[in-house]
N, C-alpha and C positions, 0 to 999 in steps of 0.2 A: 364640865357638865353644864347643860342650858339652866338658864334662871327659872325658876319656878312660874308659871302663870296663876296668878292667883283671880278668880272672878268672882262676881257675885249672885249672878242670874244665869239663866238660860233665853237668849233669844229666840233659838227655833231648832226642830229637831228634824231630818230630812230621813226619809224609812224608802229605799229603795222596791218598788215592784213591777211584776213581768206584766202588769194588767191595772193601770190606773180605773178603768171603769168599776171594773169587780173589787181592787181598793175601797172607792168610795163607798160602793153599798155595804161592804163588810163589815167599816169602820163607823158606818150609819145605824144600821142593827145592832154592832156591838156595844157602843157607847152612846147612841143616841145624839151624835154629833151631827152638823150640816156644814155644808163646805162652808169656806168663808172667800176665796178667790179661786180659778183658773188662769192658766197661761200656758202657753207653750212656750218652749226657748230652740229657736231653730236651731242658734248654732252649735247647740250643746244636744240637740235631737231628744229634750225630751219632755213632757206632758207631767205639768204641772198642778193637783191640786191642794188649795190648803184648806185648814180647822184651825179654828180659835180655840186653844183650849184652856179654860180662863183667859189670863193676860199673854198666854205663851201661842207661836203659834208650828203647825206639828202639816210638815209636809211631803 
């Protein structure tokens, strides 16, 4: 049986969608959030934005 991982935070939470644009605004209305980066990653083909939320960040 593997070792237990034990941590103590969370670095960053990654939320899969068919429509990063319509993500944003959702997540904007709903919690009143504002990006905090974009990027894109070619090789991985996919469009990236994040939010700060507090010290965490949620992408």
């Amino acid at each position: 049986m593997p070792e237990k991982l034990n941590t103590n935070f969370v670095d960053h939470i990654c939320i899969a969608v068919k429509d990063v644009k319509q993500a944003e605004k959702d997540y904007i209305k709903a919690f009143g959030w504002e990006e905090a980066y974009r990027y894109v990653d070619e090789p991985k083909k996919i469009r990236v934005t994040g939010f700060m939320v507090g010290p965490r960040r949620l992408k």
